[in-house]
N, C-alpha and C positions, 0 to 999 in steps of 0.2 A: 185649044188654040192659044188661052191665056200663056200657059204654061212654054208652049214652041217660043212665043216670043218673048217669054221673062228669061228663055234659059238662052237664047241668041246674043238679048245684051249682053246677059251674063258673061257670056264666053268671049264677046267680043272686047266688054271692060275689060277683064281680066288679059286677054293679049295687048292689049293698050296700057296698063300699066306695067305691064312683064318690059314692053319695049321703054318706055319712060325708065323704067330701072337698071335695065341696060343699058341706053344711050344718054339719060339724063332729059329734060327739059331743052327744045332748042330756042335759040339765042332770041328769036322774038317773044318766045312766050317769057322769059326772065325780064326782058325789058318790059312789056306789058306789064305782070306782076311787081316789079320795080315802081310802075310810075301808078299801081291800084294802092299798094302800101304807103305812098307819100301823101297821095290824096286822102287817105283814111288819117295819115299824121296830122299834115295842118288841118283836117276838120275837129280831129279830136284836141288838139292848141286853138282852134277859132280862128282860122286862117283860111274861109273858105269861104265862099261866094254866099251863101245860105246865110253861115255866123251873123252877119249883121242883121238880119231878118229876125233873130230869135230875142227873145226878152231876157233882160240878164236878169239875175238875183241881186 
């Protein structure tokens, strides 16, 4: 049973990034990704809601 359902995802990932490579990312998910990679910016510059929470050196 384990194996019916490892090879389902399997198969089902794999046509999900077959289509992702074909058609590319749509336009909400680059905007989402857009605004994950900025928030990772200013936290990694101390620009983040948390930053002042932490103890400096």
């Amino acid at each position: 049973m384990r194996e019916m359902v490892r090879s389902y995802f399997a198969a089902s990932l794999d046509r999900y990034v077959e289509r992702l490579n074909d058609t590319g990312l749509p336009d909400r998910s680059l905007d989402a990704l857009r605004q994950e990679l900025a928030a990772h910016e200013d936290a990694a510059e101390g620009h983040d809601e948390l930053s002042s929470l932490l103890p400096r050196p």
